[in-house]
RODO-2510 file (C-alpha; in nm, 4 decimals, decimal comma):
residues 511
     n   res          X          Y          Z
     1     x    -1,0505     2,0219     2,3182
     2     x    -1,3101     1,7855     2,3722
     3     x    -1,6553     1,7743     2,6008
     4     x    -1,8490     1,5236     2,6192
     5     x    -2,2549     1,5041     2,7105
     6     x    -2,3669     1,1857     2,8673
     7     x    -2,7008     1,3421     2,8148
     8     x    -2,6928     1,3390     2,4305
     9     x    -2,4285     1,0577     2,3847
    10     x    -2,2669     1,3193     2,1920
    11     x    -1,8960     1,4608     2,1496
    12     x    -1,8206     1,7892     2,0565
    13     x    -1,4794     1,8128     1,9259
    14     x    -1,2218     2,0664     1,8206
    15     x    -0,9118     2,0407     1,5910
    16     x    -0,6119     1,9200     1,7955
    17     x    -0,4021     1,8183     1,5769
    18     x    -0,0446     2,0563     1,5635
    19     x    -0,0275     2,2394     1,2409
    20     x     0,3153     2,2209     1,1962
    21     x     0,6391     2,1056     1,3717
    22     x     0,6579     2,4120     1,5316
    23     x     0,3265     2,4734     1,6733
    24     x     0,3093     2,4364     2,0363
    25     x    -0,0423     2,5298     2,0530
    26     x    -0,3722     2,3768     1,9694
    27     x    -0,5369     2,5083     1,6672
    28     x    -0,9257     2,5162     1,7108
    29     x    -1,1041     2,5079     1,3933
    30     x    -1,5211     2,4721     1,3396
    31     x    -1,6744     2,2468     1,5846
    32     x    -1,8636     2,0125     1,4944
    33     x    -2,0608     1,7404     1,6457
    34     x    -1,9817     1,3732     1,6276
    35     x    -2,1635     1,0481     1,7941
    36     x    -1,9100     0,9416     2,1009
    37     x    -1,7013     0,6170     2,0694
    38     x    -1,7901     0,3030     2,2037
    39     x    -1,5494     0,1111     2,3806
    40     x    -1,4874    -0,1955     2,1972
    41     x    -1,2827    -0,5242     2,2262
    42     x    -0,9422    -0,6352     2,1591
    43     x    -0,9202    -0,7708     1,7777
    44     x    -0,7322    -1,0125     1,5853
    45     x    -0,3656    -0,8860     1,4872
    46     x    -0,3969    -0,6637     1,1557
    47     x    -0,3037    -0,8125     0,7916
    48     x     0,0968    -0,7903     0,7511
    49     x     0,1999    -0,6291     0,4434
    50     x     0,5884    -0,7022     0,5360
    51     x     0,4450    -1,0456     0,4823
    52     x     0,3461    -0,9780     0,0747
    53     x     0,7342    -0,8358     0,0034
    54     x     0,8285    -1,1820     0,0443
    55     x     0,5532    -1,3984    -0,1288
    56     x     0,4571    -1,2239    -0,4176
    57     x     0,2380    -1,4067    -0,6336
    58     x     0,2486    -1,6837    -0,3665
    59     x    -0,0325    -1,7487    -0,0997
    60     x     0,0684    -1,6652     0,2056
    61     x     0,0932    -1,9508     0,4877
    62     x    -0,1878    -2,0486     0,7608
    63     x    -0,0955    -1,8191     1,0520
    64     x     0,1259    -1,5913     0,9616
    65     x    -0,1830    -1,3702     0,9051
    66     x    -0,5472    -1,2402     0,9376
    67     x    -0,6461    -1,2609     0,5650
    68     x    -0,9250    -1,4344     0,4956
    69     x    -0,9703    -1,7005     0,2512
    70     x    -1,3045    -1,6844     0,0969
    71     x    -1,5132    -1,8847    -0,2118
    72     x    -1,6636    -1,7937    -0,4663
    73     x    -1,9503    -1,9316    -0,6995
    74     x    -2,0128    -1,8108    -1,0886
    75     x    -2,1787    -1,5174    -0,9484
    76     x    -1,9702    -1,2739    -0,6359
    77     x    -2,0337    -1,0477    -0,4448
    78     x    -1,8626    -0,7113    -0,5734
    79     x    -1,5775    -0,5715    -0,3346
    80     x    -1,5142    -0,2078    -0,2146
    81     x    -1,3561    -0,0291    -0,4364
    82     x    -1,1443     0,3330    -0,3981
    83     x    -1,3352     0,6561    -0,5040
    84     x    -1,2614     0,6775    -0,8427
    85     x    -1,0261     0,9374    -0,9689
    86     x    -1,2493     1,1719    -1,1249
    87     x    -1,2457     1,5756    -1,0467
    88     x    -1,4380     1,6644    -0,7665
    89     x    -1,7789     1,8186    -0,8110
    90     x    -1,7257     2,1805    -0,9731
    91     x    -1,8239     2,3803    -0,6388
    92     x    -1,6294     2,1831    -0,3765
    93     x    -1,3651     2,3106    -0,2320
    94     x    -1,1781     2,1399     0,0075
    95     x    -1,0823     2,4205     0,2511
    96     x    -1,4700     2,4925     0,3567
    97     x    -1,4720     2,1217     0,4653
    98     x    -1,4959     2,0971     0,8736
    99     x    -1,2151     1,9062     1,0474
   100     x    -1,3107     1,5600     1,1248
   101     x    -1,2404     1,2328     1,2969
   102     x    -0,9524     1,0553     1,1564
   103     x    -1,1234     0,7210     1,1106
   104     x    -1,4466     0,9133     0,9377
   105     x    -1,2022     1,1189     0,7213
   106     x    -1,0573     0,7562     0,6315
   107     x    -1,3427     0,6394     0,4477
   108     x    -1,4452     0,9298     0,2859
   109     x    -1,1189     0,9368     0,1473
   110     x    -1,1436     0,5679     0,0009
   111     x    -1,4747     0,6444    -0,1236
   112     x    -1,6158     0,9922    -0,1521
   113     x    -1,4504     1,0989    -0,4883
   114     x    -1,4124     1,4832    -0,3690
   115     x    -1,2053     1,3274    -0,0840
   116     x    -0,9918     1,0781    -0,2869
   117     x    -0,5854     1,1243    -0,3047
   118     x    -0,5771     1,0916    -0,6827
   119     x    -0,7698     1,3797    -0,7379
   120     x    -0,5045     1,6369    -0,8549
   121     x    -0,7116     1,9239    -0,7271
   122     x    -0,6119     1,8281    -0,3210
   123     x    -0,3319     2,0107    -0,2378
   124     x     0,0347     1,8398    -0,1403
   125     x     0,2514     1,9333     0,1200
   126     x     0,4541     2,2364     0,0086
   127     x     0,8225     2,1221     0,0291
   128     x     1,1225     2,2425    -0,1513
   129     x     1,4298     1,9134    -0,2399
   130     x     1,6116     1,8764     0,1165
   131     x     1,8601     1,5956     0,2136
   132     x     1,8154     1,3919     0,4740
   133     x     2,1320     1,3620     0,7631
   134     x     2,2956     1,0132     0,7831
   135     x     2,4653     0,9461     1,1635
   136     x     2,3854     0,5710     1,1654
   137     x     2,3755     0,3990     0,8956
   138     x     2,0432     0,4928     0,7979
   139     x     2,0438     0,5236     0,4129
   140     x     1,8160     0,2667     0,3426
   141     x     1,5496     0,4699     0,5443
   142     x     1,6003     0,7750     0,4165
   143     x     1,6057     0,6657     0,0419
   144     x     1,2756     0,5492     0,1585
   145     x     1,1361     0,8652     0,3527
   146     x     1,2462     1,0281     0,0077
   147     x     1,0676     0,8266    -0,2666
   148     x     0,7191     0,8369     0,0265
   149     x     0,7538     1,2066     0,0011
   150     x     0,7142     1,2433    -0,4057
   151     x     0,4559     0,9748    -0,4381
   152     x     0,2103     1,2002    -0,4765
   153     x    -0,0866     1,0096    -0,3654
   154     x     0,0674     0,9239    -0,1072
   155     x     0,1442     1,2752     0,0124
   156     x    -0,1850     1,4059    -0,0719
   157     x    -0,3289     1,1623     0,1980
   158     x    -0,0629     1,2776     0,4951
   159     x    -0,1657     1,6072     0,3919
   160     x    -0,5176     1,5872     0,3936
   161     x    -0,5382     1,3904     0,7529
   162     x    -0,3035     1,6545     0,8509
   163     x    -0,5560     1,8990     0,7488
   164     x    -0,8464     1,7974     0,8349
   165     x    -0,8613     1,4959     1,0982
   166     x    -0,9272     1,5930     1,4545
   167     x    -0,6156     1,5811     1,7302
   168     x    -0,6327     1,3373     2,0237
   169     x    -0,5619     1,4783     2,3870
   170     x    -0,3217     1,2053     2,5296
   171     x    -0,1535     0,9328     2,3681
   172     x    -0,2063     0,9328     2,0211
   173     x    -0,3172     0,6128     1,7989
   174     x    -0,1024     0,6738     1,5254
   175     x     0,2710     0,7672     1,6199
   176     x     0,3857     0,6366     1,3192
   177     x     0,1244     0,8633     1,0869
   178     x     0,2210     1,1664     1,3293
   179     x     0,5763     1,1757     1,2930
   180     x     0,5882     1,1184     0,9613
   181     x     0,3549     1,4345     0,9068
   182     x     0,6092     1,5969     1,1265
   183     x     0,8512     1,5127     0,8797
   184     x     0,7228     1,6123     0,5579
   185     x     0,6457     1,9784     0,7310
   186     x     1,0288     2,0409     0,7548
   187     x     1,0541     2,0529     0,3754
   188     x     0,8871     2,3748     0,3594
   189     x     1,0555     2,6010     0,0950
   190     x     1,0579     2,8916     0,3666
   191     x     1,3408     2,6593     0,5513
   192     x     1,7016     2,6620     0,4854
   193     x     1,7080     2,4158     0,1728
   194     x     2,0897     2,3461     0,1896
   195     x     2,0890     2,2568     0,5462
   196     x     2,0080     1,8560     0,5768
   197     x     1,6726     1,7497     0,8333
   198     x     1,7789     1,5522     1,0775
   199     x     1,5767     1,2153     1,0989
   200     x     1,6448     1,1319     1,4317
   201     x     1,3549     1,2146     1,5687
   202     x     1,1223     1,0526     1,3250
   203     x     1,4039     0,6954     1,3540
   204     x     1,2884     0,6787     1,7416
   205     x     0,9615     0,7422     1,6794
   206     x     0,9660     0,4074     1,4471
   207     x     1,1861     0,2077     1,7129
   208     x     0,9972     0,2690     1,9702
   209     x     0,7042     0,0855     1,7677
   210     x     0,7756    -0,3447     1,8994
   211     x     0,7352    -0,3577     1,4680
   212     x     1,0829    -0,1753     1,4993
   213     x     1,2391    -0,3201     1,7926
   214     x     1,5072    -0,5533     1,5712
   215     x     1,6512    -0,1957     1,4166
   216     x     1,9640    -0,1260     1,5275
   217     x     2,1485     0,1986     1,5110
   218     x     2,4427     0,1808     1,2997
   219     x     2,3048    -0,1481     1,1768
   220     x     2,2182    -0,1329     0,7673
   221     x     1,9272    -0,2741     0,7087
   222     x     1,7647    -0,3836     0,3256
   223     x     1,5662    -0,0643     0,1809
   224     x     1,2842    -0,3313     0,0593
   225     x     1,2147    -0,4516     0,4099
   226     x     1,1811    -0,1607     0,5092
   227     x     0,9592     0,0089     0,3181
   228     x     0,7397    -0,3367     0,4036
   229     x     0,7491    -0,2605     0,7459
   230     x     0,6601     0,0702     0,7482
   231     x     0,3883     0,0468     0,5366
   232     x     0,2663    -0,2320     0,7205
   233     x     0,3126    -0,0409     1,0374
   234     x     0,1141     0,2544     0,9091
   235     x    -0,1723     0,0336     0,7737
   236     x    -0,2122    -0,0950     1,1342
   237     x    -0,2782     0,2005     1,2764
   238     x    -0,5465     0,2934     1,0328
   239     x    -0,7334    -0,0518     1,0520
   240     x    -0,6718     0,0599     1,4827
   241     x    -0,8680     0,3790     1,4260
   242     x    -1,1440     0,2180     1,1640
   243     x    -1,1937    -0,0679     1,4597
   244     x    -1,2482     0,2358     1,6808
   245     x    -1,5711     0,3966     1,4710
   246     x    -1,9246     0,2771     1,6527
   247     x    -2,2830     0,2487     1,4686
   248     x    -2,3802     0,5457     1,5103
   249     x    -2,0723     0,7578     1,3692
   250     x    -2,1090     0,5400     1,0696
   251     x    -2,4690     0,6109     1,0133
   252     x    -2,3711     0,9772     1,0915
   253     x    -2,1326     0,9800     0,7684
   254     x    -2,3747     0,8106     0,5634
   255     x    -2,6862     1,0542     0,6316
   256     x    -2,4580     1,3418     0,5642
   257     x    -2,3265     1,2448     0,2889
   258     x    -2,6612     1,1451     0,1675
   259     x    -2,7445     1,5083     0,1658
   260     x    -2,4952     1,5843    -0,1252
   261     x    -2,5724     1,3163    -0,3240
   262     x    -2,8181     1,1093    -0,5732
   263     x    -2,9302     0,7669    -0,4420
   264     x    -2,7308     0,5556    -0,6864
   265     x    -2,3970     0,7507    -0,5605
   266     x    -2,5256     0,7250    -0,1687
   267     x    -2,6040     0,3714    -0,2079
   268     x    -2,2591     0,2725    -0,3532
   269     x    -2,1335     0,4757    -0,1127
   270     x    -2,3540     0,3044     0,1954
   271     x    -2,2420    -0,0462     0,0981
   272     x    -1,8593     0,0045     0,0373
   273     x    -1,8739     0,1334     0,3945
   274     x    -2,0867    -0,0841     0,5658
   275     x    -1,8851    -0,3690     0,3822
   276     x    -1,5760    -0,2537     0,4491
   277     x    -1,6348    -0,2184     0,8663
   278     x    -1,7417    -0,5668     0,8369
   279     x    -1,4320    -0,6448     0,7069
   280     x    -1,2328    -0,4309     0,9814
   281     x    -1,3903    -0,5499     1,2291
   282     x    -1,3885    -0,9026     1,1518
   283     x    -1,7885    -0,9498     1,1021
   284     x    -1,7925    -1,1131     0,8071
   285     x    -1,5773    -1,4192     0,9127
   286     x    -1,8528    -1,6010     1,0878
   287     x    -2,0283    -1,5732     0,7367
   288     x    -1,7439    -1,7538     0,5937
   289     x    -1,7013    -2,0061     0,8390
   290     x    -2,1098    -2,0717     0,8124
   291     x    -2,0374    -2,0812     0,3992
   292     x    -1,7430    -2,3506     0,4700
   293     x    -1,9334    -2,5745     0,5971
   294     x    -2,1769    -2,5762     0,3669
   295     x    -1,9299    -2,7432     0,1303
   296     x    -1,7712    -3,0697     0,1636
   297     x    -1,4485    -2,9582     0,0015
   298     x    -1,3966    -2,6557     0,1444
   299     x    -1,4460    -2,4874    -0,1852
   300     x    -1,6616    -2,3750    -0,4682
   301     x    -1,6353    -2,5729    -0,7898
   302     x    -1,7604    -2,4078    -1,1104
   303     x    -1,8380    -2,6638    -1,4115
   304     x    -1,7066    -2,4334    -1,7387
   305     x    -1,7162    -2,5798    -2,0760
   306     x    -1,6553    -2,8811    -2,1966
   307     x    -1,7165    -2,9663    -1,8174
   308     x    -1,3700    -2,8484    -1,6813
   309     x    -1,3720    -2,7858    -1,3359
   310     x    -1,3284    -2,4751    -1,2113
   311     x    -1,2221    -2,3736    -0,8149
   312     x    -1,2065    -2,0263    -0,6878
   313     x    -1,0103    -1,8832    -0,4096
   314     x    -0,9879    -1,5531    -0,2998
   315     x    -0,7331    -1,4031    -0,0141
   316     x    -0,8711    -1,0631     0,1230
   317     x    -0,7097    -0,7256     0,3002
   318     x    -0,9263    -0,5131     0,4607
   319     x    -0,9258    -0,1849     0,2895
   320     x    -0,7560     0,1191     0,3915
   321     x    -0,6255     0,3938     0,1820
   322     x    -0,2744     0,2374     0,1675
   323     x    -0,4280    -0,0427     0,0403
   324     x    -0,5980     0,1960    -0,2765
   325     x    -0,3075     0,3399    -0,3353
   326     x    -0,0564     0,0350    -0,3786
   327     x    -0,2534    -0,2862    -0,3964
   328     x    -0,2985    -0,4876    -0,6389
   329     x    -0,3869    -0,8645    -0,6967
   330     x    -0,2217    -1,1434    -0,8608
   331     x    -0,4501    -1,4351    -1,0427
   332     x    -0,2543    -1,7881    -1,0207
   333     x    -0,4202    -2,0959    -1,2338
   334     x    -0,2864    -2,4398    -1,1516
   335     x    -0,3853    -2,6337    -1,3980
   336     x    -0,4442    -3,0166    -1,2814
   337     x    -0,4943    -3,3025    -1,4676
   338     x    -0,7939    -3,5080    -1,3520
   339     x    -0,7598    -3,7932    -1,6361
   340     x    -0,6457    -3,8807    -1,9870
   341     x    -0,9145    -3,6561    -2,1357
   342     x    -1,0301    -3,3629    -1,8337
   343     x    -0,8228    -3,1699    -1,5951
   344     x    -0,9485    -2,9291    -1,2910
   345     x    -0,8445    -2,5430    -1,2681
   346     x    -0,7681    -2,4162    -0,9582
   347     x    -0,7679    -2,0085    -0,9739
   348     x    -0,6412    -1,8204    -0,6738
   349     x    -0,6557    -1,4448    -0,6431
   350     x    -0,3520    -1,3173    -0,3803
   351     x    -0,3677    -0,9716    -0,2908
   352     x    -0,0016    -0,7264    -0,3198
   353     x     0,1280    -0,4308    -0,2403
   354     x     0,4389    -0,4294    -0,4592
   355     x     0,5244    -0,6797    -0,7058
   356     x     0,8729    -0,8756    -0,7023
   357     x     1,0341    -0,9303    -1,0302
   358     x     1,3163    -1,2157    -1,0717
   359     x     1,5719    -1,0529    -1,2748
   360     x     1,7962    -1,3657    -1,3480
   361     x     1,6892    -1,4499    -1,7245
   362     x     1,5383    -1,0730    -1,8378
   363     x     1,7483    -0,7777    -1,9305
   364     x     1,3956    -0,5321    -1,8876
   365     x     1,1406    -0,4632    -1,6994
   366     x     0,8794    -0,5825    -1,9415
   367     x     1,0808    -0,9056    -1,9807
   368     x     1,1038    -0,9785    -1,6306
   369     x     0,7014    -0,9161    -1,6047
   370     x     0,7107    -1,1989    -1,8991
   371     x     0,8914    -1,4097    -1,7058
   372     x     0,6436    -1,3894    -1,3883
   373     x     0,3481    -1,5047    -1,6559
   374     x     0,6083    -1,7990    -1,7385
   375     x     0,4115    -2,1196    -1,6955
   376     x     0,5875    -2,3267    -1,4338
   377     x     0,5837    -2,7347    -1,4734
   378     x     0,5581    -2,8415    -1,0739
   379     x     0,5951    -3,2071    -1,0095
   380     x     0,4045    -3,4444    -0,7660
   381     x     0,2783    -3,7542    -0,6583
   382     x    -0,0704    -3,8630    -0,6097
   383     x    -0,2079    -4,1829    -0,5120
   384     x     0,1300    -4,3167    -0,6139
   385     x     0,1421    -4,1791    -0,9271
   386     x     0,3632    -3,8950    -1,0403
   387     x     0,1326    -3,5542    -1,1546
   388     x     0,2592    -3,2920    -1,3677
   389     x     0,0693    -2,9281    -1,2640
   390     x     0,1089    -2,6009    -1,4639
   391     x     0,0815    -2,2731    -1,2932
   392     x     0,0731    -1,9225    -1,4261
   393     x     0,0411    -1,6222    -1,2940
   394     x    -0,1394    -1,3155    -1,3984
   395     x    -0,1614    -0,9376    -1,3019
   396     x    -0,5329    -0,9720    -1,2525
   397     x    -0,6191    -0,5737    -1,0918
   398     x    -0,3205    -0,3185    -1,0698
   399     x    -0,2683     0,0065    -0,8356
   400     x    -0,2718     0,3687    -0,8935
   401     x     0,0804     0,3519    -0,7598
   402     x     0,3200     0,0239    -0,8966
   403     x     0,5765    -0,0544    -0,6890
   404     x     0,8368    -0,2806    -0,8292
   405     x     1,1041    -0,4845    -0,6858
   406     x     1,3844    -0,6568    -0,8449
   407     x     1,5352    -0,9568    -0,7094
   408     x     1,9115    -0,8990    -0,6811
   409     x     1,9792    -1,1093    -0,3926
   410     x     1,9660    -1,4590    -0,3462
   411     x     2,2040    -1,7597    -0,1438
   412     x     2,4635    -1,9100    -0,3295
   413     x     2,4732    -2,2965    -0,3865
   414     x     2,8274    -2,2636    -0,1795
   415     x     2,7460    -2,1808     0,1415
   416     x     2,4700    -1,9263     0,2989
   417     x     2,6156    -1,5936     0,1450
   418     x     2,3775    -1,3620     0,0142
   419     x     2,5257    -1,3075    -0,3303
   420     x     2,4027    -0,9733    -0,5584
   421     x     2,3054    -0,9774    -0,9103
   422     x     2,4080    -0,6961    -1,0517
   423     x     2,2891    -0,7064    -1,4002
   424     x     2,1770    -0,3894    -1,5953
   425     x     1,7853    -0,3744    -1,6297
   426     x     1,6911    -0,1506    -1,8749
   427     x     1,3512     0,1007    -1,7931
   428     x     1,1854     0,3729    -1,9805
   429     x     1,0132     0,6747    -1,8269
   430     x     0,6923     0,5192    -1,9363
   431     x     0,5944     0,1447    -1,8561
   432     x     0,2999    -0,0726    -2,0535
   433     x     0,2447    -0,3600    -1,9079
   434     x     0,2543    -0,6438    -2,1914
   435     x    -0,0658    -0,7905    -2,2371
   436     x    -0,0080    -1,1388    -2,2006
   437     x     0,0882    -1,0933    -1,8191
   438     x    -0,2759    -0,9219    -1,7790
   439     x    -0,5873    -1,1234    -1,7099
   440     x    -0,8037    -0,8485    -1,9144
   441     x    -0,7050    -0,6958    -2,2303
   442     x    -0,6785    -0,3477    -2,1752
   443     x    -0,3471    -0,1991    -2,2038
   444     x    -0,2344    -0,0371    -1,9022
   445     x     0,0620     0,2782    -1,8464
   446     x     0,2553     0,3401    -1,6084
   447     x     0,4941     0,6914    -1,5388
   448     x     0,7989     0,6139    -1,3717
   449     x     0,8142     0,8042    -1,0437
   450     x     1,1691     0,7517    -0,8808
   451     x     1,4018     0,4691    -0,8602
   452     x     1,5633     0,3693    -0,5406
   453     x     1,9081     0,2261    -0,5922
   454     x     2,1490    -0,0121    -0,4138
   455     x     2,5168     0,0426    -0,3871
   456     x     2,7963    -0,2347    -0,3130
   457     x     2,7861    -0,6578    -0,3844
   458     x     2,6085    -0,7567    -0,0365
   459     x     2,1917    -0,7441     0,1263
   460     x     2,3464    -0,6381     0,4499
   461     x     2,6448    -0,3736     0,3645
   462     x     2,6786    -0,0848     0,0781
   463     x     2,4786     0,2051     0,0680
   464     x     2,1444     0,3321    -0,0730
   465     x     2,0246     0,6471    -0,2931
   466     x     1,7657     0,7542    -0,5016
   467     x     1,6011     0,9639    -0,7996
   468     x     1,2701     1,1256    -0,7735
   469     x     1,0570     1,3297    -0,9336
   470     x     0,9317     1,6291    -0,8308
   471     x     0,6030     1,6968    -1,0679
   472     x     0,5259     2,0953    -1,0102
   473     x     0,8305     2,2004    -1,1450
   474     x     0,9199     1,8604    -1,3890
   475     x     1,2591     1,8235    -1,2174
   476     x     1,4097     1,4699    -1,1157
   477     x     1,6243     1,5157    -0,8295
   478     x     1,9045     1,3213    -0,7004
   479     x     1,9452     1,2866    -0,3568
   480     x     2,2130     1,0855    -0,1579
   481     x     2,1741     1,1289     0,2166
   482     x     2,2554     1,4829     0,2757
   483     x     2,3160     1,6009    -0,0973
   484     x     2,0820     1,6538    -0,3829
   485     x     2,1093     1,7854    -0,7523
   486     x     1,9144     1,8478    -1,0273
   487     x     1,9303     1,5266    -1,2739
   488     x     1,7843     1,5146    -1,6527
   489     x     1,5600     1,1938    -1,7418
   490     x     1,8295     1,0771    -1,9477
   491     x     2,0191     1,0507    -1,6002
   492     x     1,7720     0,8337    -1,4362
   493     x     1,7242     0,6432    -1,6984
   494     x     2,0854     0,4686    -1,7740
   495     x     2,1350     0,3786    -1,4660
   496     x     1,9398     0,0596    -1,4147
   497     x     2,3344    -0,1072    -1,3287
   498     x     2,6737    -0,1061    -1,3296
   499     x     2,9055    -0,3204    -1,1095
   500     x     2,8501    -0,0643    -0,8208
   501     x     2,5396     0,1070    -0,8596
   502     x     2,2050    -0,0998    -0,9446
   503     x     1,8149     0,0025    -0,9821
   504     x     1,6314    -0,1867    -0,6664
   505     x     1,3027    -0,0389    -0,6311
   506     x     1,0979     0,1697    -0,9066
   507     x     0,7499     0,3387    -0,8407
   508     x     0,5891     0,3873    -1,0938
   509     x     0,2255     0,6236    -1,1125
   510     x    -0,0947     0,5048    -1,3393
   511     x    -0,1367     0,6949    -1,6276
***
């Protein structure tokens, strides 16, 4: 429940969040005491991460979005960055933490380390392999409810905002968050394992989202869309409930958790937060718009050696924990020829949230990674004259969790059919990233996860399953709809395609 004094400008607050999906009762937990909301106004619509499954590597147009293009000179201002996944400090223990509100619990779980979701030490949601009932044509979301539900970052962060973020009395903020949580409580162990969840409930909860409106019942939709929408969806309502946190709530977090803490740690801390409402709330693009017209161009240059010219763009997301857990950013040089003897560099930096592999000339994963670095020869004309560019791309910062797409469908030349490629693509269970596609030189590992896999020659027919992992008991699963068995690696492995059955989306965890 919740009382407020108009006295004290205070809230005090209890835990109203349901405990599980059969709890018809509010659980009250310790009270604590919280500054009260101030109202604030409508903001610009939210960055679209639906938006990134189609332009990987590519900026994405003027309007489509809220990112924010911003400049850089040789020396940058750093940019928040996730809690890093170290262990907790030896005497915390999440369970003596008070329950708090969901937008405070946000940012202490992007950057107070005891708080982050790749800390093993949180605890997961407690579920035992169920299937998932089909009665509409729903595969494609299910196979994607599945693979959410054994990312274990991911699951850690459901759990611990199901744990620990205060309920709302009335209309909830985050329908989407909620009935997913409602969800992943049904896989309990203590449930009958054999009987399939239904996910009816949780498929009207989405439709009834305008995001969702175009889903149809009995309508197949593409898995990969999808899981862009959804995530997209869910990273709205977060940035909706950071929007929501006034002044003094934020200074609130920051004193406390400057009781815990040593300056260096509280002043990182202090500045990825401040920074990082700035960026939620939109503060910082009347500092941009000041720093654009400070330059002619509309851009930094940067004179390197030998006096090549250097310009530096950079398109932003706000953070969010979604964002920490699968985003990444791409680094794209053109390189343009300026005369016989100089040329200009143009460097972009485009933020992702899964990267998109074309498939057509590369028979593995690493190889189709290769073929992303490719340098491209683009053609055009300036002041009448004909200009060869080269562009390459790089993986300039990778995720904790890698999500990677392969391109299998495309038009035909013939008409507008959506043909399939349905080429094998060999994986391992463990992924290094060649070193050429990387902008540093550190060699980076990957653990594949589970595999999401497509079924049938067409985008818009055919059916979808998938193989996880289940880490506490080192069993891949295989689970189609309502069915599941156990697999062995060996299993998931060989089949990355056949003329029916083809790998379509891998996850892959940091290692």
């Amino acid at each position: 429940m919740e009382v407020i004094d108009y006295n004290n400008n205070t809230t005090v607050v209890t835990n109203g969040r349901l405990q599980d999906s059969g709890d018809q009762k509010l659980q009250a937990k310790e009270i604590i005491t919280i500054p009260t909301e101030e109202k604030s106004t409508p903001v610009p619509t939210t960055s679209n991460w639906a938006s990134f499954l189609q332009t990987s590597a590519r900026p994405v147009p003027n309007g489509t979005s809220t990112k924010k293009h911003t400049k850089s000179k040789s020396i940058t201002k750093p940019i928040p960055k996730p809690a890093s996944p170290v262990a907790p400090t030896p005497d915390f223990n999440i369970n003596n933490e008070s329950s708090q509100p969901l937008g405070i619990l946000l940012l202490r779980i992007m950057f107070d380390p005891n708080y982050s979701v790749l800390n093993s030490q949180l605890p997961l949601f407690n579920t035992k392999p169920r299937g998932l009932a089909n009665t509409g044509n729903i595969c494609y979301m299910n196979s994607i409810l599945q693979i959410l539900l054994y990312c274990e970052p991911f699951n850690r962060l459901l759990k611990l905002i199901h744990d620990k973020s205060i309920g709302n009395l009335g209309a909830s903020p985050t329908p989407m968050l909620d009935a997913t949580i409602k969800l992943f409580n049904q896989f309990k162990p203590d449930e009958e394992s054999k009987t399939p969840i239904s996910p009816d409930e949780f498929y009207n909860s989405l439709t009834a989202q305008p995001k969702f409106s175009h889903l149809k019942w009995g309508q197949q939709e593409d898995a990969e869309e999808f899981l862009g929408y959804y995530l997209d969806g869910l990273n709205e309502e977060f940035l909706g409930v950071l929007k929501k946190l006034n002044t003094p709530m934020i200074d609130s977090l920051i004193q406390h958790y400057s009781l815990e803490n040593g300056v260096e740690t509280v002043n990182k801390f202090k500045y990825n937060v401040k920074t990082t409402m700035k960026k939620v709330r939109n503060e910082s693009k009347e500092e941009n718009d000041e720093s654009e017209d400070d330059d002619d161009e509309g851009e930094w240059n940067e004179v390197g050696p030998k006096k090549k010219i250097h310009v530096k763009r950079t398109v932003e997301v706000e953070p969010t924990p979604l964002n920490m857990i699968f985003g990444g950013q791409f680094k794209s040089v053109l390189t343009i020829p300026k005369s016989t003897n100089s040329f200009q560099k143009s460097i972009t930096f485009d933020p992702f949230q899964h990267v998109q592999l074309d498939i057509s000339e590369a028979s593995t994963i690493e190889g189709a990674l290769e073929h992303l670095n490719k340098v491209e020869a683009i053609s055009y004309k300036s002041s009448n004259k004909e200009i060869q560019i080269k562009k390459q791309t790089f993986l300039d910062k990778l995720p904790p969790v890698l999500i990677i797409h392969l391109k299998r469908f495309s038009y035909s030349n013939q008409d507008v059919a959506i043909e399939k490629l349905k080429k094998k693509i060999d994986y391992n269970h463990d992924l290094i990233i060649p070193k050429d596609v990387l902008s540093t030189s550190a060699e980076i590992k990957y653990r594949l996860t589970s595999v999401v896999y497509h079924h049938g020659s067409s985008a818009d027919a055919g059916h979808y399953t998938t193989d996880v992992f289940k880490s506490d008991d080192s069993q891949w699963w295989r689970i189609d709809d309502a069915n599941f068995k156990e697999i062995s690696t060996d299993d998931v492995q060989n089949h990355g395609g056949d003329d029916i059955k083809n790998a379509y989306i891998l996850l892959y965890k940091k290692v």
